[in-house]
ZAVO-505775 format. One record per residue (C-alpha): x, y, z. Coordinates in steps of 0.2 Angstrom, whole numbers, padded with zeros to 4 digits, always signed. Example, Ala and Ser with C-alpha at 12.3 -4.5 7.8 and 13.67 -1.06 7.14 Angstrom:
// ZAVO-505775
+0062-0022+0039+0068-0005+0036
***
This chain:
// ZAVO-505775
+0352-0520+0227+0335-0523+0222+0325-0511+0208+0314-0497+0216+0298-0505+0214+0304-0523+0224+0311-0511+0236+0294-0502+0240+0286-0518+0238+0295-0524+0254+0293-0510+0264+0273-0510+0261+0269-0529+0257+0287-0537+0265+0297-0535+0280+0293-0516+0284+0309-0510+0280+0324-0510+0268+0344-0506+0269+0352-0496+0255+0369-0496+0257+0385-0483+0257+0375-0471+0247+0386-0456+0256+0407-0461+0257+0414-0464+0274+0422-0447+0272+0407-0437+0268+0398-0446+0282+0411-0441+0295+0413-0423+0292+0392-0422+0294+0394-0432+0313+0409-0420+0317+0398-0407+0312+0382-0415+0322+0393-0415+0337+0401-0399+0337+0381-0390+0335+0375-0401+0349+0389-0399+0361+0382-0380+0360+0365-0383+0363+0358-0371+0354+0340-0364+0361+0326-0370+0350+0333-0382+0340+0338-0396+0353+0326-0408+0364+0338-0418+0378+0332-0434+0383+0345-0440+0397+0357-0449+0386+0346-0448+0368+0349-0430+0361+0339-0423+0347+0345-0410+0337+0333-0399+0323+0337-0387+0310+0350-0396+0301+0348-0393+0282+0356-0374+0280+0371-0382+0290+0380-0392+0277+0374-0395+0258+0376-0413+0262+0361-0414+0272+0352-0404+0259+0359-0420+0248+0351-0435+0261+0333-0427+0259+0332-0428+0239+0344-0443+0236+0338-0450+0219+0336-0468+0228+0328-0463+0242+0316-0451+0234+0312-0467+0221+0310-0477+0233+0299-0466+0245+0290-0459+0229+0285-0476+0224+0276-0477+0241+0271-0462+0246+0267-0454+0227+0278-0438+0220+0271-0423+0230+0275-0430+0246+0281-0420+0258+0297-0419+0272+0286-0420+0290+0303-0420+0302+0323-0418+0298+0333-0420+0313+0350-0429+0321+0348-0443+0336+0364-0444+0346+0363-0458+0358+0377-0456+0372+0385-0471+0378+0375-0479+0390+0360-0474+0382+0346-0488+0384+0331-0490+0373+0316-0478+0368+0304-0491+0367+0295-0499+0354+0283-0488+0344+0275-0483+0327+0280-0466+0321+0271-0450+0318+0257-0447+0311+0251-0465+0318+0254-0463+0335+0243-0447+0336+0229-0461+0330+0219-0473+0340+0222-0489+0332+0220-0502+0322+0229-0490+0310+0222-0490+0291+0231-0502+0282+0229-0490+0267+0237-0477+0260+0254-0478+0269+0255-0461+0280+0275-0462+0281+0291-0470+0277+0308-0464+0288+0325-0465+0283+0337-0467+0295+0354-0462+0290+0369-0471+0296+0382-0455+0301+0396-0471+0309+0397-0490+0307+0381-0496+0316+0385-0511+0326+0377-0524+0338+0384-0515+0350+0383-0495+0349+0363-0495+0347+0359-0500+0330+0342-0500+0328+0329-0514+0330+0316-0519+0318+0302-0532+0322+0299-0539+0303+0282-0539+0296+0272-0529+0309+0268-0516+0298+0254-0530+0293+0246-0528+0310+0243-0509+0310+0245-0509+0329+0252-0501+0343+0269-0514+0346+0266-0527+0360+0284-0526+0371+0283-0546+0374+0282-0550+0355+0290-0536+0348+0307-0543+0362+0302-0560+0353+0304-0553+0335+0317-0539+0335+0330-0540+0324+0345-0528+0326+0349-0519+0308+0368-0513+0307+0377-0507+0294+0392-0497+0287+0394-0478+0292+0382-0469+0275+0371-0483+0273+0352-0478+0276+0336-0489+0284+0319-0484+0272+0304-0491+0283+0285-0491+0284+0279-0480+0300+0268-0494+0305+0283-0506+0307+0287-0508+0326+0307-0502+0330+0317-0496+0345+0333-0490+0347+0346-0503+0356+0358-0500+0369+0374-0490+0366+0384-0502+0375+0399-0494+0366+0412-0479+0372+0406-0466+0360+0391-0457+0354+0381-0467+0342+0374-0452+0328+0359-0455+0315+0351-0443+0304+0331-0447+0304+0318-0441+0288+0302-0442+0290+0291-0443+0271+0272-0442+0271+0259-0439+0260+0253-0419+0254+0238-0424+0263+0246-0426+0281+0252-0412+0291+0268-0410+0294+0275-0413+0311+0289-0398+0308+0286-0383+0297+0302-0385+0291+0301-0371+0276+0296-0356+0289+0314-0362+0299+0324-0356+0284+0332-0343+0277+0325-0335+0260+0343-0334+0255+0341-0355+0257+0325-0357+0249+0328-0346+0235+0344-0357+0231+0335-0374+0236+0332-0386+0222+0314-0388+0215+0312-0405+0224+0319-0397+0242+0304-0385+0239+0292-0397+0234+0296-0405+0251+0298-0393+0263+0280-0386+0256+0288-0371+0250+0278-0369+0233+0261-0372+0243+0264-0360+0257+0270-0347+0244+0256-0349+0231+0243-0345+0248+0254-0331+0253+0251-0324+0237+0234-0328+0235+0231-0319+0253+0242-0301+0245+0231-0303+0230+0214-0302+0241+0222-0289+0254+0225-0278+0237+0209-0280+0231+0199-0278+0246+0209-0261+0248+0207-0254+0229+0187-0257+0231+0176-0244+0234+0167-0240+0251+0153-0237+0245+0150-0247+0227+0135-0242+0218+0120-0255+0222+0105-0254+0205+0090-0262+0204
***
């Protein structure tokens, strides 16, 4: 495997993306898709969006400790950090099941860019996803597609030269896909009998907002017991030091006087 700093030089300046491998054993990995699968099956209000055969399911780090694990892996977060600097954020945690039969998404940038007209600022990078492989992805079972080097146009993807470029990226069952938001990627076809699961993060800069508010979804019970990094990602020590700054004013606004003597 390449060092941290030729990793995030190919994501920015290279092919727009990287694949770490195994970083979680096939075990680990298996007992998190079980799990996926059992909380989707039970579509639970608020934390599911059903796309026809693509399911999205939210929520996922009080579930199991190893998804607290996938968003603060030492590699990723060196990688990402290198990119993205070390008071990033966590904008989106979430699982994509794709059915068998499901066809493709589409081709497209990821969030905060496609809120943007383009041509997209080439600088600073606004995001880096990890795609988590929770199975063996395959050329057949919808492994995603990457078009190489289009992070370099800092455009909305072109379908005819994006179908010219794409290149399937498959990999064993805990292996993780780091890319740059602007390179163009899809989803392929799940051409196989079973549900194809992946576990998506989404990193971008303190200065971008996040697309979920992740720390208001959890428990104080999790947050207390989350490790300095979680918070700094989920946003929990900013949120906290403004709550306390709004108590602090609200007291002091009630222990002032009405009336305060006026001299002069």
């Amino acid at each position: 495997m390449l060092d941290t700093a030729s990793l995030a030089e190919e994501i920015v300046h290279g092919k727009g993306y990287v694949l770490l491998p195994e970083l979680f054993t096939q075990k680990e990995i298996s007992e998190a898709r079980l799990q996926i699968l059992q909380l989707a099956a039970g579509q639970p209000a608020g934390r599911f969006l059903n796309a026809g055969k693509r399911l999205r399911l939210y929520r996922l780090l009080e579930e199991a400790e190893i998804f607290e694990q996938m968003v603060q892996h030492p590699k990723v977060i060196e990688v990402v950090e290198a990119i993205l600097g070390s008071d990033m954020t966590l904008g989106g945690f979430s699982a994509h099941i794709l059915y068998p039969g499901a066809n493709n998404m589409g081709a497209h940038v990821d969030y905060p860019y496609f809120t943007m007209t383009p041509p997209y600022p080439t600088t600073p990078v606004m995001e880096v996803q990890a795609i988590w492989m929770m199975e063996d992805f395959t050329e057949t079972n919808g492994a995603p597609l990457f078009a190489a080097n289009t992070q370099k146009l800092c455009q909305l993807p072109n379908p005819e030269k994006f179908a010219e470029l794409a290149h399937q990226v498959t990999g064993a069952a805990g292996s993780v896909v780091l890319s740059h938001g602007l390179c163009w990627h899809d989803t392929s076809i799940n051409h196989s009998k079973e549900q194809r699961v992946s576990v998506l993060g989404n990193y971008n800069p303190k200065f971008i907002r996040p697309l979920e508010n992740s720390a208001q979804q959890m428990s104080p019970a999790f947050l207390e017991q989350a490790s300095s990094k979680l918070k700094q990602l989920l946003g929990h020590e900013f949120q906290s030091a403004i709550f306390k700054d709004v108590q602090k004013l609200q007291s002091n606004n009630r222990d002032a006087p009405e009336h305060p003597n006026v001299s002069g």
